[in-house]
Structure formats: structure tokens, C-alpha cells
N, C-alpha and C positions, 0 to 999 in steps of 0.2 A: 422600392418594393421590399418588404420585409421579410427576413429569410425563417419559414417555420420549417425546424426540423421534425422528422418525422420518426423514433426508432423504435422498429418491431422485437418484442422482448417477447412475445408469446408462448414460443418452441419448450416443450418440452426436458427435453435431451435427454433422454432416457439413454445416450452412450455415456454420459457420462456416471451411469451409479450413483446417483445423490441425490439425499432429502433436499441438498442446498437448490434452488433454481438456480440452472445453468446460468443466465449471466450477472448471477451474485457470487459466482466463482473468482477468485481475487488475480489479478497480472500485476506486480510488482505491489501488492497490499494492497490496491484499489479494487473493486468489481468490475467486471469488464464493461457493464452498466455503466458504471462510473467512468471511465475512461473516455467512453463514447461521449458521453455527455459533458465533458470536460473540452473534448474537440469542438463540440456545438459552442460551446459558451464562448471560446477563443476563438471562434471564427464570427461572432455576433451571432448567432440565431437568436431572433426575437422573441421565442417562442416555442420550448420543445416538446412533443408528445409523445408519451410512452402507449405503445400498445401492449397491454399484459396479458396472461394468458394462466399456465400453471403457475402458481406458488404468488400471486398476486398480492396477494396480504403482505407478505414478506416483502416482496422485492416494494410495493409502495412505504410498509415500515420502514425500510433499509433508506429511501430518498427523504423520508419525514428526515430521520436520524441521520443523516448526512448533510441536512440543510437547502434540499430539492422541495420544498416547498411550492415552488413555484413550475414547476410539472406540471401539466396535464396529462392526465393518465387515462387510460380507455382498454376495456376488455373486449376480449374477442372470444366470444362464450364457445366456438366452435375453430378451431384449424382448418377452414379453409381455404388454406393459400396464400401469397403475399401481398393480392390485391386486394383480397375479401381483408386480409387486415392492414392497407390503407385504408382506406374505407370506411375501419371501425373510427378514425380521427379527423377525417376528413371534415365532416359537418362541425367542427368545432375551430377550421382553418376560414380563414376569410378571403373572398375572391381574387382578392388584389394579392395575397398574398404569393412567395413562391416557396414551393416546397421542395423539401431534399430527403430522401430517404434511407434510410443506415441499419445500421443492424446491430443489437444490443452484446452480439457475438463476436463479433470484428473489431477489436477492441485497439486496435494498431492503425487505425485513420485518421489522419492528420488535418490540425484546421485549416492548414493551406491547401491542403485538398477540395474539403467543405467547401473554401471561399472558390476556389478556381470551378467548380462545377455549377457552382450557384451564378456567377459569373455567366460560364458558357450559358445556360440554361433560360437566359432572360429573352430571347427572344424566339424561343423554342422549346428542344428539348434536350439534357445532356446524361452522356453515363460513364461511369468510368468502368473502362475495359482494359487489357490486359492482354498479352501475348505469352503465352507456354508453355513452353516444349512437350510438357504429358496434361494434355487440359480436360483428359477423363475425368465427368460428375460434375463439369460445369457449363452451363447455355453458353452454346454460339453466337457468337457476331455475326448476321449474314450483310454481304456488303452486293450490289447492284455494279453492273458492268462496269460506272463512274468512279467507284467506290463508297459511294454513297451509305450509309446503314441502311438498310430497307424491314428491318428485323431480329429477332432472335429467336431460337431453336434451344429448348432443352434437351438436354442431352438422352433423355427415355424416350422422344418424339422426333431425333434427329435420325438422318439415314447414316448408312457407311459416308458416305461425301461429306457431310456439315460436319459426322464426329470429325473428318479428317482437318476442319480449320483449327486454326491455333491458337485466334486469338479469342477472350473468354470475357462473359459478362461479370462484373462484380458484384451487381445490386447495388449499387450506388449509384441513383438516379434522382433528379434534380425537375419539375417543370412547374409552370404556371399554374395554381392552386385551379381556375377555373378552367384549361384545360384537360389538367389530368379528372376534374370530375367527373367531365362529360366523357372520357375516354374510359374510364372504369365503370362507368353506365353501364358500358358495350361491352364487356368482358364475359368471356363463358365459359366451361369447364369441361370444353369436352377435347381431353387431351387423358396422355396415357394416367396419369394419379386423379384426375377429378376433381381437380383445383382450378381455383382462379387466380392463374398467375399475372403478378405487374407486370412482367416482361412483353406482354401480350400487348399494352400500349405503343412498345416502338414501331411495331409493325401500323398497328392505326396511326399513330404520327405521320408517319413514312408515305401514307394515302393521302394522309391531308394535304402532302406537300411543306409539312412542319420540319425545318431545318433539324438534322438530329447529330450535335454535336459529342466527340470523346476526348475524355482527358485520360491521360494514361496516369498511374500512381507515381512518386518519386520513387519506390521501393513495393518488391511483393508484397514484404509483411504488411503494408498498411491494409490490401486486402485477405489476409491471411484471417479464415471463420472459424472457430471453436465449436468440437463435437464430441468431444472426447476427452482425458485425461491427454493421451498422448501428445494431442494438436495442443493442449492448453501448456502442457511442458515446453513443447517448441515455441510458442508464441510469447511465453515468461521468459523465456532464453534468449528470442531475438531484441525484447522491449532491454533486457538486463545491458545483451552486448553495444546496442546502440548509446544507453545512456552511459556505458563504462566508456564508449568512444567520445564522448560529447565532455567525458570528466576530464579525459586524459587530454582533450585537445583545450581544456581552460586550465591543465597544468598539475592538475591531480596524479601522482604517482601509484598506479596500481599494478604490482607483482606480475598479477594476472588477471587480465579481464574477463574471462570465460569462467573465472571462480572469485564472486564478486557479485552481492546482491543489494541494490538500496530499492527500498519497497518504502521512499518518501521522499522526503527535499532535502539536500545538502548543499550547506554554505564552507567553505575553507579558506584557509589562506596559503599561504605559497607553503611549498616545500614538502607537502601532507605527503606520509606514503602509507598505503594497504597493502598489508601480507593478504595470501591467498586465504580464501575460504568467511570472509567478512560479511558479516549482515549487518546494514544497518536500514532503521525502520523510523519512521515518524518524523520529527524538525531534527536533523542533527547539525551541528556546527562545532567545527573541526577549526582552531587557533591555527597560527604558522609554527612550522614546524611537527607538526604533530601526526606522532608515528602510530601505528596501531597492528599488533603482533598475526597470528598465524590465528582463524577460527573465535575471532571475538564476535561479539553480539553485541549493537550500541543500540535503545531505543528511546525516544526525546532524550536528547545529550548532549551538554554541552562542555566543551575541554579546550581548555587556555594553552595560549601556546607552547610551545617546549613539553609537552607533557605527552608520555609515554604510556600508550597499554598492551602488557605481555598478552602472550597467548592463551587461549581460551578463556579469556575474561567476560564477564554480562554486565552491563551497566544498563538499568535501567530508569529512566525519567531521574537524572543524576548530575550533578555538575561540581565539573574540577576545576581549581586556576590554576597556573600556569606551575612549570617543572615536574608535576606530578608524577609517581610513578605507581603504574597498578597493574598490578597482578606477580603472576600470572595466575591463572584459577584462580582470579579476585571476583566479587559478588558487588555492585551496589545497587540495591534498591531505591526503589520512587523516596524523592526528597531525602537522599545523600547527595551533602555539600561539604566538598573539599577546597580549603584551601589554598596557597601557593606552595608549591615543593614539599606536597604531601606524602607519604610512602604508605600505602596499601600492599602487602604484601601477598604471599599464594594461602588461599582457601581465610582467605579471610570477609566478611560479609558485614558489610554495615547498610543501617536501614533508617531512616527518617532521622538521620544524624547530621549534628555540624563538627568538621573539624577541622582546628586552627592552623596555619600556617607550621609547617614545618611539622606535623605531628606526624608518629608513625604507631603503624601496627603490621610488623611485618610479616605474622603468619599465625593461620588455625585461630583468629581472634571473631568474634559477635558483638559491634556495636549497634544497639538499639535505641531509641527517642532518645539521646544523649545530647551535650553541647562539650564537645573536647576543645580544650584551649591549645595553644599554642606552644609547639616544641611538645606537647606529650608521648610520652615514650609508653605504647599498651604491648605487653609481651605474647609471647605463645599462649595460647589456652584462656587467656581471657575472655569474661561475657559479663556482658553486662544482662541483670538479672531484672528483665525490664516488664515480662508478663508474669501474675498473678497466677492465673487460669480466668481472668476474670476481664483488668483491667490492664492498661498499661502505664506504664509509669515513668518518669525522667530519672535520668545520672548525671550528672554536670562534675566535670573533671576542668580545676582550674590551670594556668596555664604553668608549662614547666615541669609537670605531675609525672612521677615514673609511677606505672603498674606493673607488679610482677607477674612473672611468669606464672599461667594456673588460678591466677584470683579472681571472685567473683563478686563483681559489682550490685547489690542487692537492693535496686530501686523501691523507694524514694530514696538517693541518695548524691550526700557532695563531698567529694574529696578538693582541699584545697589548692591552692597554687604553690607548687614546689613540693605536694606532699611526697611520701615514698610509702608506696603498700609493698609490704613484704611478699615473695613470691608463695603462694597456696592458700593464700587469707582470703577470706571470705567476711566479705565487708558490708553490715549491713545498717551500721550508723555513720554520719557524716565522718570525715576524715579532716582534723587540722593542717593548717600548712605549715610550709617547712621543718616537716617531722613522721618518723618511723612507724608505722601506723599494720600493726602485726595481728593476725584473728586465725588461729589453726584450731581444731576440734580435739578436745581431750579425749571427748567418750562421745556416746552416742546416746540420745533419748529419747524418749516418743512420750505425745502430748495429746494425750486418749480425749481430750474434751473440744480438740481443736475441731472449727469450722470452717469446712470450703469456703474462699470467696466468692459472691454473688456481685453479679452486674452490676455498675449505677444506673437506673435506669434514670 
């Protein structure tokens, strides 16, 4: 029997203040959309349907652009209820099928949940429910003297008695595609909102004499729903601490888990340790040994082992080999390549650069489209003078090459292997190797006929 999921994304959320639709709101740089449907795919669903609602456009954009292609997507031109939008998917699920139901907000549901209700569910009907201590705002489990389920009770339609059960529905509900059809035929609205609620089929199950099995969650947060800013902070914090527990127990060293964010995948190898306050985002891969300081930012990254980054450093889509040291207040930009026993020093930024083993730039320096050889010594103040206004342009520093302190590199240009630029020169013709190579300004002039550079187009 093939498992179609089913997740309603329709809701509004107008708690949360935003043009964004709520569940394109991101839990560890994914969409909560995303997450969901991340469980469906590891759990096998054959097939998952989106029900959309406000911001439509978008949130199908957001799956084009993500590589959800293979979505079905369906609107629900009106809110009415959770059953009216099953419903809206249903005619597109096939009898044989079985379906499971989720919610595009609950972004903390696990595939072995999925598979375990989908499971229970084959030969009836299954939900998973919940026991807790303050279960104000959510439907009751009503259970029969056996203890049977017989039903549930939202919490506007419950009496003092039902609010006083403990145990809670989740909306994760699971049954036979041709079942729940004919059971949401029967569905009516006359309850205290005026909706057609799915919950309303346990109860007709319950008549039929359809077995109606529960599975409890491994953890709250897997039912934990998003409404709000504040619910969406709590639920970013329990996904953070669970994956900082899952690092630390494959041997990853972190300062502090509770200040510690990866919002993507991380590979490492032994001995890695994280100072507190660390974001890292996108593919990162972290070498053995390798340390990374107080408030750094890594995003696509990759760094060879032994290799060091001070505090408050950014690397972004960047890669070091191995001994390296950077930072602290080090900068590198998309396609900066460093490397073995590189030395990037504080406020130093290099950007679509290569540099060779052993080179150093250890503070207040700008390397731009450059190719830096090996052993290069780039002083304080250095820049490489690589935009026009126009265009950009290469530096190539052969290997061996000291740059002084203060001097500017003024692309198109090549300084040789072993040369030496005197410190405050201003270099705007090639530089020979193995020799002294000095440019200071005498005076100052202005050249009244000169033209702004224009684009290549």
C-alpha cells in the first residue's frame, strides 16, 4: 500500500507579522515546509500533497526552487477547516492508497514517526496523541470504558470534564485513502468555529467498529506547531539543541550547546572543537583537529585539518588547507582558496583569491581576483586595486614576493617571484623578480581630459 502524504500549508498566520507565508519561515535555514517534507521523503511517502492557501505563489516558487518538482499541490480557495482541506487533495490520491496527514507548521516530526503511524494505520485507523500536563487549546482524546478511542473533542466544544483529560490530539492522522473518503463525505460544521473538522472521522470510525490505533511521539517537540515568532524561536532552539546533542555524541567538541547553530550539514573529523556563539550554514566540513574561535560565521566551507579560526571571523563559500590560521576579524569571501599553513591575519579580507602555501597577510590587508604564490609576505595596508568602477581585474604575486606595508597593487598587474615593493608604493606596472621595485608620489595632478571607465558589455 503506498504511503501518500498529505501536508496542509493553507493557514494564514497572521501571529506571525509577515509578508513571508508562515511555513516558508526557516528552523535551522530550512522552511518549515521544508523540513516536513524532508520527513515524508525518509520515511518513503510515495507521493506528497501540498495544500496551499495564502501566499501560494510563493510557497509553490519556494518548492520549484528547492527541487520539489514533484509535489502536488492544491488550493483551498476558502479556510474551511482541516477536513474541507483534506479534501481539497483527496481526488488526486488513489483508493488503494494510504494516507497520512501533517502539517506544514510542525516542522519537528520525524520519519520514524511517519513510518510507525503509517504502519499502525493499515488496517484501520491511527493518530498520534500525547499526554500533557497543561493541554489548554488542544482536542481531546475521548477514550470508552475499554479504553478504546471512541473520539475527539475540541477544546471550544469540550465540557469542564473533557477539558480536564490530559491526553491531546496532534493532527497526525494516518488511514486508508478509500476510508477516509467516504468518512469526510459525512463531515458537518456545526460546531462552535463552523468548520469542518478531520478530527470528526475518529468518532465515525469508532461507529464502524474501525480499530483506531495511537502512537505516542519519541519527544514533544516532534509535535510542537508554529504560530507565532515566539513558538518559532522555541522550536529553532529545541531542533539546534537536539542536533548539538547528536554532534557531541559523534565526538564533536562544543563549548556550549545551547549557543551553537548549524542551519545545514556538517562532516568533521575527530578532535574538532566550537567556541561558543558559532554559526555555521550550508555543506561545511571541518578537517581533524580543527578549532574555531568565539562568534565565527562558516558558510559552504571547507578547512583542512590543523587549521585554526580566531574569533569573530566570516568565511564565506571558502576553503583553507590544512595549519592555517585566520583571523581573528578575518573576512573571506566566495572563492577564497587558501593554502597549507596560511596566515590571514585581523581585518584582513580576501575575495575570489588564490593563496599559496605559506603566504601571509596578517592585518588591515584587501586581496581581490588575485593568484598569491607561495611564502608571500602582504603587509599592513595593502590592497590590491582590482575595481575600475567598471571592471575587474587580476594581480598575480609570484612566489617568495614581499609587499610593503601601505602599497597598492593596481590591476592589471604582475609582481615577480622574490620581488620586493617598497612600503607606500603604488604599483601600477608589472614588478621584476628578484629586485627593489619603489613608486612614492612626488606631487600631485589632475588630468582634465580623463574618461570614466565603461562596462565590457
Amino acid at each position: 500500500m503506498q504511503l501518500h502524504a498529505i501536508i496542509l500549508a493553507a493557514g494564514q498566520g497572521t501571529r506571525m507579522k509577515s509578508a513571508l507565508p508562515k511555513v516558508l519561515h526557516p528552523v535551522a535555514g530550512m522552511p518549515m515546509l521544508g523540513r516536513v517534507l524532508a520527513a515524508t521523503r525518509a520515511a518513503q511517502a510515495a507521493v506528497n500533497h501540498v495544500v496551499l492557501g495564502h501566499g501560494a505563489g510563493r510557497v509553490r516558487d519556494w518548492l520549484q526552487a528547492a527541487g520539489y518538482e514533484d509535489v502536488v499541490t492544491v488550493v483551498q480557495e476558502q479556510q474551511l477547516g482541516t477536513g474541507h482541506a483534506v479534501q481539497q487533495a483527496l481526488p488526486q490520491v488513489p483508493d488503494g492508497a494510504l494516507v497520512m496527514v501533517l502539517y506544514g507548521d510542525v516542522p519537528l516530526v520525524r520519519a520514524e514517526t511517519i513510518r510507525q503511524v503509517a504502519q499502525a494505520a493499515r488496517d484501520g485507523l491511527a493518530l498520534v496523541t500525547a499526554r500533557l500536563p497543561d493541554p489548554f487549546g488542544y482536542g481531546r482524546i475521548l477514550r470508552d470504558g475499554t479504553g478504546r478511542v471512541c473520539g475527539i473533542v475540541e477544546e471550544k466544544d469540550a465540557s469542564p470534564e473533557q477539558r480536564a483529560i490530559d491526553e491531546i490530539n496532534t493532527g497526525l492522522i494516518a488511514a486508508p485513502a478509500r476510508r477516509l473518503k467516504r468518512w469526510l463525505s459525512h463531515l458537518r460544521n456545526d460546531n462552535a468555529k463552523g468548520e469542518y473538522y478531520l478530527t470528526d472521522i475518529v468518532g465515525m470510525a469508532a461507529r464502524d467498529g474501525i480499530e483506531i490505533r495511537t502512537v505516542a511521539p519519541a519527544s514533544i517537540d516532534e509535535i510542537e506547531g508554529v504560530n507565532d515568532r515566539a513558538q518559532l524561536a522555541h522550536v529553532e532552539r529545541r531542533f539546534q539543541l537536539a542536533q548539538a546533542a547528536q554532534l557531541m555524541r559523534d565526538g564533536i567538541a562544543l563549548a556550549d550547546p545551547a549557543r551553537f547553530d548549524l542551519r545545514g550539514t556538517l562532516r568533521f573529523g575527530r578532535d574538532v572543537h566550537i567556541d561558543v556563539g558559532c554559526v555555521l550554514e550550508g555543506e561545511v566540513e571541518l578537517g581533524e583537529g580543527v578549532s574555531l574561535g568565539p562568534y565565527c560565521v562558516l558558510r559552504n566551507v571547507k578547512l583542512g585539518a590543523g587549521t585554526r579560526v580566531e574569533a569573530h571571523s566570516v568565511l564565506d563559500s571558502a576553503e583553507a588547507g590544512r595549519d592555517c590560521r585566520i583571523g581573528p576579524f578575518a573576512r573571506l569571501r566566495p572563492d577564497a582558496q587558501l593554502g597549507d599553513a596560511v596566515h590571514i591575519g585581523n581585518f584582513v579580507e580576501i575575495k575570489k583569491s588564490t593563496l599559496g602555501s605559506g603566504a601571509k597577510a596578517n592585518h588591515l590587508a584587501y586581496v581581490g581576483d588575485a593568484t598569491v604564490g607561495e611564502r608571500v609576505n602582504i603587509g599592513a595596508g595593502v590592497i590590491t586595486c582590482n575595481y575600475d568602477g567598471a571592471n575587474k581585474h587580476a594581480t598575480i604575486i609570484g612566489d617568495d614576493a614581499f609587499i610593503g606595508t601601505d602599497s597598492q597593487l593596481v590591476a592589471p598587474v604582475v609582481i615577480g617571484r622574490g620581488a620586493y615593493i617598497a612600503a607606500g608604493s603604488t604599483i601600477a606596472r608589472d614588478a621584476p623578480e628578484d629586485a627593489l621595485t619603489i613608486c612614492r608620489a612626488r606631487e600631485q595632478r589632475t588630468l582634465p581630459n580623463w574618461k570614466r571607465p565603461k562596462k565590457k558589455r
